[in-house]
C-alpha positions in Angstrom: 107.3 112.8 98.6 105.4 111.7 101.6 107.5 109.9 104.2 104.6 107.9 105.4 106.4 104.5 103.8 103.5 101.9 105.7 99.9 103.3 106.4 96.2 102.4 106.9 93.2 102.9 104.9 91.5 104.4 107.8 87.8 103.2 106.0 89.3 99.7 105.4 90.4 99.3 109.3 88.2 96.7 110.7 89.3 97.1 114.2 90.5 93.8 114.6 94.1 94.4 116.1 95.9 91.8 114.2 98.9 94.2 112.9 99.3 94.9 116.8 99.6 91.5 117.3 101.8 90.6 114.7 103.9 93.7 114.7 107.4 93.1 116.7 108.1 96.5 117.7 104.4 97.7 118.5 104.2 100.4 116.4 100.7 100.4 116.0 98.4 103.2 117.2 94.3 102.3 118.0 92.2 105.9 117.9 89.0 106.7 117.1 89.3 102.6 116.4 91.5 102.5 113.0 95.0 101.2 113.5 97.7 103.9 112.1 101.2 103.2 111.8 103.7 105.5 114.0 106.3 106.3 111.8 108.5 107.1 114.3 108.5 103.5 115.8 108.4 101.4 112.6 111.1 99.9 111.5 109.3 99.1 108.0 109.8 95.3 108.2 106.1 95.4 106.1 105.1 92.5 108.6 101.7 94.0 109.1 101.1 94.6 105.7 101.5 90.7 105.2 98.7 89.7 107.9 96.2 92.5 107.6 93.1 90.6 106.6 91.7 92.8 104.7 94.7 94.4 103.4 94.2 98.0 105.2 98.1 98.3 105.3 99.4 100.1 102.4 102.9 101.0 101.4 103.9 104.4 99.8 103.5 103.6 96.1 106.6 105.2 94.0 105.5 104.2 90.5 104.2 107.8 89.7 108.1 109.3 90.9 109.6 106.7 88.2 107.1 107.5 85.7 108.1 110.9 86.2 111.8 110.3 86.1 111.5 108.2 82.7 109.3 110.8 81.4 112.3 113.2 81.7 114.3 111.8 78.8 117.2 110.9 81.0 118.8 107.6 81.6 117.3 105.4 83.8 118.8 102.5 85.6 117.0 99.6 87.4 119.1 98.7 90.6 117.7 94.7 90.6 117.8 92.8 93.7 119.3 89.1 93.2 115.9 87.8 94.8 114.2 88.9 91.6 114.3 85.5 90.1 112.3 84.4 93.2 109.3 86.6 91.7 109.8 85.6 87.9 110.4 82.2 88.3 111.4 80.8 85.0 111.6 84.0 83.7 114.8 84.7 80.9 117.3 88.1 82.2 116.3 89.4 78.7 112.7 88.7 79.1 113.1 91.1 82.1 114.9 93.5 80.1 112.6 93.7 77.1 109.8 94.1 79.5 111.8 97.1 81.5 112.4 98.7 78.2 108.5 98.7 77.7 108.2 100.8 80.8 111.1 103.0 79.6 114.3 102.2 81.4 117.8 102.6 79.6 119.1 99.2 81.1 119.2 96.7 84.4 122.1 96.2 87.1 122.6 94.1 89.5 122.6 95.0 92.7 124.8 92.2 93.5 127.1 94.5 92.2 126.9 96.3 95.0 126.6 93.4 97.7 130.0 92.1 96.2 131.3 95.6 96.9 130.4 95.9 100.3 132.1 92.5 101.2 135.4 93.7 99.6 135.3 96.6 102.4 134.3 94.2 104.8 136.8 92.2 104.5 139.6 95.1 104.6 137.5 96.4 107.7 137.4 92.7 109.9 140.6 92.5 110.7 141.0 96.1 112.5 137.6 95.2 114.0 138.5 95.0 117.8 136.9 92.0 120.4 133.0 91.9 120.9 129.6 91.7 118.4 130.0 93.2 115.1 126.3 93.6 113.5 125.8 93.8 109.4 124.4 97.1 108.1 123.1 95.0 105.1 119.4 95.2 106.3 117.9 98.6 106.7 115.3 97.2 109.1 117.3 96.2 111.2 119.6 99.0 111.5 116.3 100.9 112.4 115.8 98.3 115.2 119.2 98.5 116.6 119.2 102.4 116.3 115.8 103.1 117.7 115.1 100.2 120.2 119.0 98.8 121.0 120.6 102.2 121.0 123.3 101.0 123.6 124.5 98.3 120.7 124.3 101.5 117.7 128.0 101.6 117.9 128.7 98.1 116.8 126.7 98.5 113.1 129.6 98.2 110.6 129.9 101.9 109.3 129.0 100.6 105.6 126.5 101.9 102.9 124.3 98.9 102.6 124.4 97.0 98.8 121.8 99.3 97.6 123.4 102.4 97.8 126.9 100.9 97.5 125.3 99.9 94.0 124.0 103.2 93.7 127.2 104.9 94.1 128.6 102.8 91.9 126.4 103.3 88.7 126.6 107.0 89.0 130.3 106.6 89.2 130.4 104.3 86.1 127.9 106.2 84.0 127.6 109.8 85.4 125.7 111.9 88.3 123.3 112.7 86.0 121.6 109.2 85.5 118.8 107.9 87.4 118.0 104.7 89.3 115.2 103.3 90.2 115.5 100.1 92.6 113.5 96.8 92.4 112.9 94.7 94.7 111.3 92.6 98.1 111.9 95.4 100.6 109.6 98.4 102.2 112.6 99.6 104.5 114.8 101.0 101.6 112.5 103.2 100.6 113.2 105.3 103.7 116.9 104.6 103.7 117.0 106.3 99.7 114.7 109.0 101.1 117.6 109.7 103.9 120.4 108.9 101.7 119.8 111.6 99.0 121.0 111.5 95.5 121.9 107.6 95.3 118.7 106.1 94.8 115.8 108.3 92.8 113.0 106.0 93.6 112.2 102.5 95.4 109.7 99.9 93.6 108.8 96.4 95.3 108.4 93.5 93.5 104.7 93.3 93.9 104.1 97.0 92.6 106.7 96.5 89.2 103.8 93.3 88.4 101.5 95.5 88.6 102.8 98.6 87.0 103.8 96.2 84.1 100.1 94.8 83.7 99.1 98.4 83.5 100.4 98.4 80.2 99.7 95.6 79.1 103.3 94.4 79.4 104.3 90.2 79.6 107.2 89.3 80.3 107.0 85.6 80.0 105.5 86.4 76.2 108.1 88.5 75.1 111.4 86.9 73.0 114.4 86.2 74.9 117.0 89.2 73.9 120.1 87.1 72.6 122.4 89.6 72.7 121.6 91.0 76.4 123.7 91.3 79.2 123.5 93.5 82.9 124.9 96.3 82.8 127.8 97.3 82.8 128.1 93.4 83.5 127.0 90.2 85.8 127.8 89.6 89.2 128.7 86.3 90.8 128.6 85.9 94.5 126.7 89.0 95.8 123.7 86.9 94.4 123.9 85.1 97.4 122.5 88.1 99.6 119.5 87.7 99.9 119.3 84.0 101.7 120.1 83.9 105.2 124.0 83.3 105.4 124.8 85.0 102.0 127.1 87.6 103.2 128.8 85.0 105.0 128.8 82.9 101.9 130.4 85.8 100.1 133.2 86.2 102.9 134.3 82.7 102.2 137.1 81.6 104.0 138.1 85.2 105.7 136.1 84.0 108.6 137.6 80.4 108.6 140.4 82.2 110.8 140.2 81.4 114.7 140.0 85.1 115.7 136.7 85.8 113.2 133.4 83.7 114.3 130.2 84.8 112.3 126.3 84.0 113.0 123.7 84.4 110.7 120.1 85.4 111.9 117.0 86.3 110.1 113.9 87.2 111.3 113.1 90.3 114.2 111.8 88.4 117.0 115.4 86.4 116.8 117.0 89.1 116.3 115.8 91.1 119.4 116.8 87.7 121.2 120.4 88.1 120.0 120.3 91.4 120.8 119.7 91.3 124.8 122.3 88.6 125.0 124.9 91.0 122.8 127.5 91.4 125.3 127.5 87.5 126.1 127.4 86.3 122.7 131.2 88.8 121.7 132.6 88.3 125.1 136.0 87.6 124.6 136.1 87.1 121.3 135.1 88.5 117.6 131.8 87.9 116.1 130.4 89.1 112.9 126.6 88.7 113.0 124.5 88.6 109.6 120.9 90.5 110.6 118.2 90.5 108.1 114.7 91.1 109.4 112.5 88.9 107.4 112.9 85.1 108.3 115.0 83.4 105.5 116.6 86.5 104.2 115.0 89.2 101.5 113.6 86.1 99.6 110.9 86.6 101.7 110.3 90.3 102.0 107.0 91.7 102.2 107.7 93.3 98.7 107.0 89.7 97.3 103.6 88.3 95.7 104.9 85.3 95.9 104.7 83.5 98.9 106.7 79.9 99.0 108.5 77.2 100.4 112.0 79.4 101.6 113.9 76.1 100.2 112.3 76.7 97.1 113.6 80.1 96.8 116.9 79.3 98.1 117.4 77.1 95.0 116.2 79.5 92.8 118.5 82.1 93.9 121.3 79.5 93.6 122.7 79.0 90.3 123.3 75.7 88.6 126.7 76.4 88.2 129.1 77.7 90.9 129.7 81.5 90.9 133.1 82.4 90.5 135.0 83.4 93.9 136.1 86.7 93.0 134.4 89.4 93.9 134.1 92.7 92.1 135.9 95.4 93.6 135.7 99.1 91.5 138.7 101.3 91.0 138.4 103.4 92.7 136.4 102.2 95.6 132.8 104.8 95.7 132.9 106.0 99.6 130.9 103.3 101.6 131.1 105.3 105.0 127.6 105.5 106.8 126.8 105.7 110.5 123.0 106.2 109.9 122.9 108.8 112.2 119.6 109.7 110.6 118.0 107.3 112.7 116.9 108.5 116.3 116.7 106.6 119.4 113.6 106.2 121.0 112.9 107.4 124.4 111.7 105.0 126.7 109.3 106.5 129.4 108.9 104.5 132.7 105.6 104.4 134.9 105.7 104.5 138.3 103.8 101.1 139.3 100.7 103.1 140.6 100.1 104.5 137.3 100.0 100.8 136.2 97.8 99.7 138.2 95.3 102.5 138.2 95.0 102.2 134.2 94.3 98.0 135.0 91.6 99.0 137.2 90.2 101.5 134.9 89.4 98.6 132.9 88.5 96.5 135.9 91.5 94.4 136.6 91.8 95.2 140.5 94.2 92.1 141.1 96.7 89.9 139.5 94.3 87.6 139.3 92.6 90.0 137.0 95.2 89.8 134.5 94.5 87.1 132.2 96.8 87.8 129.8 94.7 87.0 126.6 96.3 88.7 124.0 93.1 89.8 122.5 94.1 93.3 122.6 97.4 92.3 120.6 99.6 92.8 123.6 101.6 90.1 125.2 100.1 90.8 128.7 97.8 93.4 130.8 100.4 95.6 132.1 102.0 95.6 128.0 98.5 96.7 127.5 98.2 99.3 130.4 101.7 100.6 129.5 100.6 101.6 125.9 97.2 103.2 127.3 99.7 105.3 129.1 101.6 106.1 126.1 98.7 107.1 124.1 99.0 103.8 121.8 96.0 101.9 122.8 92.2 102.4 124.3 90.9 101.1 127.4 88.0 99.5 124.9 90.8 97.8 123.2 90.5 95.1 126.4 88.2 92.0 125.7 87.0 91.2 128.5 86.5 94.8 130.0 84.5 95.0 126.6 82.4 91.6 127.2 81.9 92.8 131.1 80.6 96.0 130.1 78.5 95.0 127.7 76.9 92.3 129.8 76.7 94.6 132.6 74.6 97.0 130.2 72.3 94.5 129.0 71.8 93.2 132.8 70.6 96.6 133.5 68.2 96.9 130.9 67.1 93.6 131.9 66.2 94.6 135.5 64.3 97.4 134.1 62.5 96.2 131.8 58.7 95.8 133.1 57.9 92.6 131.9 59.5 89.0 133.0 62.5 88.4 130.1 64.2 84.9 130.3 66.9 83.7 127.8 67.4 79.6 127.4 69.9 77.3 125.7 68.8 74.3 123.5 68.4 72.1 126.7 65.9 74.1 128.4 68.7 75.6 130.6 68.1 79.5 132.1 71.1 81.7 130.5 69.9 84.8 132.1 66.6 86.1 133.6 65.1 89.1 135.7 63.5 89.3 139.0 59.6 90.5 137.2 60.1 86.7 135.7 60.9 85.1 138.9 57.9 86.5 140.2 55.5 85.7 137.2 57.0 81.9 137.9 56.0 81.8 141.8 57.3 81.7 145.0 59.6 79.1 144.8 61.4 80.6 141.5 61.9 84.2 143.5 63.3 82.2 146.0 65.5 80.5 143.9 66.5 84.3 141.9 67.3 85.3 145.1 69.9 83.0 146.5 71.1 83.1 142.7 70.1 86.3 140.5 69.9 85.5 136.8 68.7 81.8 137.6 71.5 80.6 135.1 71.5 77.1 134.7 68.4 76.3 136.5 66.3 73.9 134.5 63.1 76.2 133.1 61.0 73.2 133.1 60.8 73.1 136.9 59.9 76.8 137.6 57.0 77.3 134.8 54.1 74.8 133.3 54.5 76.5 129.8 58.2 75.3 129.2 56.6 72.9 125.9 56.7 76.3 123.8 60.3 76.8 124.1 60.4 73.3 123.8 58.2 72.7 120.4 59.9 76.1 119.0 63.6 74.7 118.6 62.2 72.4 117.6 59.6 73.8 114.7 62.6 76.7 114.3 59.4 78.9 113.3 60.7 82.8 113.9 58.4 83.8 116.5 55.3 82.6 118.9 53.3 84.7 120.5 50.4 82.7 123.0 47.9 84.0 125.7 48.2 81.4 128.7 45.8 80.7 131.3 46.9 79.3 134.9 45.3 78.9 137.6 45.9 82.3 139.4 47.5 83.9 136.0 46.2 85.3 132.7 49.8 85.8 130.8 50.9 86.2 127.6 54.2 84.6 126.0 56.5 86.2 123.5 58.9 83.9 122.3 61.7 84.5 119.6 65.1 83.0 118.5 68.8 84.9 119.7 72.1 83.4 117.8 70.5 81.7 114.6 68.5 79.8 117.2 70.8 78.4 119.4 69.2 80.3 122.2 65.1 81.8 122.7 64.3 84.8 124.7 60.8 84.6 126.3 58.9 87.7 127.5 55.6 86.9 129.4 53.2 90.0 130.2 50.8 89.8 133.1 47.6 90.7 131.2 45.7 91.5 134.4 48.8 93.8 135.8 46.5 97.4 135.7 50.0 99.3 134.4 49.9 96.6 131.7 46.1 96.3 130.4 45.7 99.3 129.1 48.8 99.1 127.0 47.4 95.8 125.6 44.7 97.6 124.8 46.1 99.7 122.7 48.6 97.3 121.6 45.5 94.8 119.6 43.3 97.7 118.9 46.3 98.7 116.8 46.1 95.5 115.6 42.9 95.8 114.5 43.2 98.8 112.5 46.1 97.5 110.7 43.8 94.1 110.0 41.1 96.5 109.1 42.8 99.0 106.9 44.3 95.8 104.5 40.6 94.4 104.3 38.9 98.0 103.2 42.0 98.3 100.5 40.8 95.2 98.8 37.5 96.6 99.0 37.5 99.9 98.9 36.1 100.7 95.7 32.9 99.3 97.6 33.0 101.0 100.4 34.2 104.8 99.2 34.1 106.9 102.4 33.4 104.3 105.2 37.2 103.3 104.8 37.7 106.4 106.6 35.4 106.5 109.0 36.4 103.4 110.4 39.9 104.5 111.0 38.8 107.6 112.1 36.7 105.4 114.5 39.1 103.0 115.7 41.8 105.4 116.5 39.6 107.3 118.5 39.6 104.6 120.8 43.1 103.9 120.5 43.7 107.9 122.2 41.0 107.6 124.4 42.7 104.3 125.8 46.1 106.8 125.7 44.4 109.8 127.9 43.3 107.1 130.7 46.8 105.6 130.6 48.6 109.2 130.6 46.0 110.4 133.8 47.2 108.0 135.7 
C-alpha cells in the first residue's frame, strides 16, 4: 500500500503556488514547476487538497483495499465517524446500513464507541496528570504537528490510542481478531495513523470517496427503505458523538474539569494551534490545563474528507441530537490497551543558515537590500527571507519569485528591443509612450533622441509631440481593425508604419522602417516582390486552365528576382 496519503497529478499542476500558500506547515516542494507534497513534512491536514483550483491534490484512494477485504468472505465492520450525519443529512441510520450492505459490509459501529472509551481513560489518567499543558491525542494531525515541528512539547500528548483505534480495538475484542474494519469518515490523517498502527484498522475511506464508491454501483441511500429493526452494532453510543465539534471531548468530560485544579481549552484549526503552541509553557504555568487540539477549524465536521461544505453552526446541530444523550459513558470490561506514545512520528530537523547564505540567495534573485524585500507572498511564502530559506532547503526555485520573474522578463524584451533594427514603440489608449527604442527616437528627430536620452524608453511621453503620424494610432483604437500597415512621406523621410494591437487592444505596438535606409531597401524589396508572387500565384489559380504553362514561368520569373535581390543583399 503506497504511503503517499496526499499527492499531485504532476500533468494537472498549473504552477500557481496556491497549496504553498495555504499549506501551514510548508510542505510543499516546486521542481521542474509541479508542486509535490513532502511526505515527510505533511501532517495530512488535506488543507491543500481543499484550495487546489484545479483539484491536482489527490488523496490515496483505499476503496480497491476494502473491495479486496469484502471480497474475502470475512466480516467486515464499518468504524463510522459521528460527523457522518453531517454528510447524509436527513439521511435514516438504516438507510446507511442497507446501503453499506450493498457494498458488502457485515454491519456499522460507531466510532463514538470508541471516543466514549477514550474519555473513561482520561478521566482515570487527569488526576495523576502533574502541573503544566496537557495536549489531546484525539487528532492525528495534530499529533504529527506537535511531534514533527513542536518536538520539545512531544512529551505532554496524552499517551492514548486516539477514538479510532480505541474503536478498533474494541470491535476485535468484541467480535474476534479475525474480523475486519474498514473506517469512514472526514479525515486524510488516519489513514497514516492505521498504516502505523497495524492490525486495528484494515483500511481508511473518507466521506467524499464512500459517495462515490456507492454511485459506482448504482447504490442510493436516500431511496432505499428505512430498516426497522436496525441498530449499531453491537449498540449506540451517546456522548462520544460529541467529538467531532470543537469542545466535544470536553463536553464528554463533563464536570471532571469543573474541579479548580483541572482548566481545559479547546482549539481547532493549525494556524491556532501553532499559536498555542509557542506560548505552551505560559499558558500551564502553574497550573493544569487540558487542551482539546483538532486541526481543521470547527472540529472533524469540517475535514477535508467532506463534500459537503457548510455553515459550521449548521453541522454543529446536526451532530447534536434532539434529545440529550445520556451521561454515561461506555466503558468495556475489560478495558482494550489504549497506551500509545506515537513514537512513529519523527522530529524534523531544523537546519539554520548562516545570514550570508541568506542574503546571497536574495540577491540571486535580485533583492540586494531590504528594501528589496517586498514581501508579496506571490511565491506562497510569508516573506523573502521565508522564500530564500526554502531555496536553500531545496523546496522552492529562484523562478518561484514574482517580481525577479517580471524583471527578467522585461529585461529580456528590453534587450530585444534595443536590437531590433527598426524603431519599435508601444502606446496606451491615451497616446502615452509605454516603452520605445533608441532607432525610434532617431526616426522621430532630434528633439525625441534628446528626450530618449535623458530618459531611455520615453515612457510617458506624449507620442503626439515627437511624430506627425500619431492619428494612426489614434484612428486604430479607435476603428479596433487588427492591423495597419502605411508608407509615410515627410519632409526629409520616406517611412513605413506597422501598427498592431498588444493586450486585446488596450495597447498598439508601432514599427516604422526607414525605406531609404540602404541595409533596409533591399529587404523591402524582397519583402513586396514576395508579395507579388503570392498576389500572382492566387490570380493564375483562378485561371489557370487558361494559361497552362505560363503559371510557371511567371513564378519561375518572379523568384528569380527575388534571389537576385538576395545575392546583392548577402555581397554586401
Amino acid at each position: 500500500m503506497s504511503t503517499r496519503y496526499i499527492f499531485t497529478e504532476k500533468s494537472n499542476c498549473q504552477d500557481c503556488y496556491k497549496c504553498i500558500r495555504e499549506c501551514p506547515v510548508k510542505a510543499i516542494k516546486i521542481e521542474n514547476q509541479s508542486a509535490s507534497v513532502i511526505q515527510d513534512y505533511c501532517i495530512y491536514c488535506g488543507h491543500c487538497t481543499e484550495v487546489c483550483p484545479i483539484d491536482a491534490k489527490k488523496i490515496r484512494e483505499d476503496i480497491s483495499t476494502a473491495r479486496y477485504l469484502l471480497q474475502q468472505n470475512q466480516r467486515v465492520f464499518v468504524s463510522l465517524a459521528p460527523s457522518w450525519t453531517t454528510e447524509f443529512p436527513g439521511l435514516k441510520p438504516g438507510q446507511l446500513h442497507a446501503a453499506l450492505k450493498k457494498l458488502g459490509f457485515s454491519g456499522i459501529s460507531q466510532t463514538a464507541l470508541g471516543a466514549e472509551i477514550v474519555t473513561s481513560y482520561l478521566k482515570k489518567q487527569l488526576p495523576g496528570l502533574s502541573n503544566g499543558a496537557w495536549l489531546s491525542s484525539c487528532c492525528p494531525a495534530t499529533v504529527e504537528l506537535v511531534k514533527k515541528y513542536y518536538h520539545r512539547h512531544a512529551s505532554k500528548i496524552l499517551s492514548l490510542d486516539s477514538p479510532m483505534l480505541a474503536h478498533g480495538k474494541f470491535l476485535r475484542q468484541y467480535y474476534g481478531e479475525d474480523i475486519k474494519v474498514v473506517f469512514v469518515g472526514p479525515c486524510i490523517a488516519k489513514k497514516k495513523e492505521a498504516d502505523m498502527n497495524p492490525g486495528i484498522i484494515d483500511a481508511v475511506i473518507t466521506f467524499n470517496r464512500l459517495k462515490e464508491w456507492l454511485e459506482a454501483e448504482d447504490v442510493e441511500p436516500d431511496k432505499l427503505p428505512q430498516e426497522p429493526e436496525f441498530t449499531f452494532e453491537p449498540f449506540s453510543a451517546g456522548q462520544g458523538n460529541l467529538f467531532p465539534m470543537e469542545g466535544g471531548m470536553l463536553s464528554c468530560l463533563n464536570g471532571e474539569l469543573s474541579s479548580d485544579q483541572v482548566s481545559a481549552m479547546s482549539i481547532t484549526g493549525v494556524d491556532r494551534i501553532a499559536s498555542a503552541l509557542d506560548a505552551l509553557e505560559q499558558l500551564g504555568e502553574g497550573r493544569k490545563i487540558l487542551l482539546e487540539l483538532m486541526a481543521c477549524d470547527g472540529g472533524c465536521i469540517n475535514g477535508p474528507g467532506c463534500s459537503i461544505k457548510e455553515s459550521i453552526a449548521l453541522k454543529n446541530m446536526q451532530v447534536q441530537p434532539e434529545e440529550p444523550f445520556d451521561n454515561k459513558l461506555f466503558t468495556p470490561d475489560p478495558l482494550p490497551d489504549l497506551f500509545n506514545d506515537y513514537d512513529y512520528i519523527e522530529a524534523l530537523e531544523k537546519f539554520s543558515y548562516l545570514e550570508t547564505d541568506i542574503r546571497e540567495t536574495l540577491r540571486s534573485i535580485g533583492k540586494q537590500s531590504r528594501d528589496d524585500e517586498l514581501n508579496c507572498g506571490g511565491c506562497g511564502y510569508e516573506s523573502c527571507r521565508d522564500f530564500a530559506r526554502a531555496v536553500l532547503d531545496g523546496k522552492a526555485e529562484r523562478k518561484m519569485c514574482v517580481s525577479y520573474m517580471r524583471r527578467l522578463a522585461q529585461d529580456k524584451a528590453s534587450a530585444l528591443l534595443q536590437r531590433m533594427p527598426y524603431g519599435v514603440v508601444i502606446v496606451d489608449k491615451h497616446l502615452h509612450i509605454v516603452e520605445s527604442n533608441r532607432n525610434f527616437a532617431e526616426l522621430a528627430g532630434e528633439s525625441a533622441l534628446l528626450a530618449y536620452e535623458a530618459k531611455p524608453g520615453l515612457e510617458g511621453t506624449d507620442l503626439r509631440k515627437l511624430v506627425s503620424y500619431f492619428d494612426y494610432f489614434e484612428n486604430l483604437f479607435h476603428t479596433g481593425e487588427n492591423t495597419l500597415e502605411k508608407d509615410i512621406k515627410t519632409d526629409a523621410q520616406f517611412l513605413h508604419l506597422s501598427i498592431f494591437p498588444l493586450q486585446a487592444n488596450h495597447l498598439l505596438c508601432g514599427i516604422v522602417h526607414n525605406l531609404r535606409a540602404p541595409e533596409l531597401r533591399r529587404e523591402e524589396i524582397v519583402k513586396r516582390t514576395r508579395k507579388v508572387i503570392r498576389e500572382n500565384l492566387e490570380t493564375v489559380q483562378k485561371i489557370s486552365f487558361y494559361l497552362g504553362e505560363n503559371a510557371s514561368n511567371m513564378e519561375t520569373l518572379l523568384n528569380s528576382i527575388v534571389n537576385i535581390q538576395d545575392e546583392d543583399y548577402e555581397d554586401e
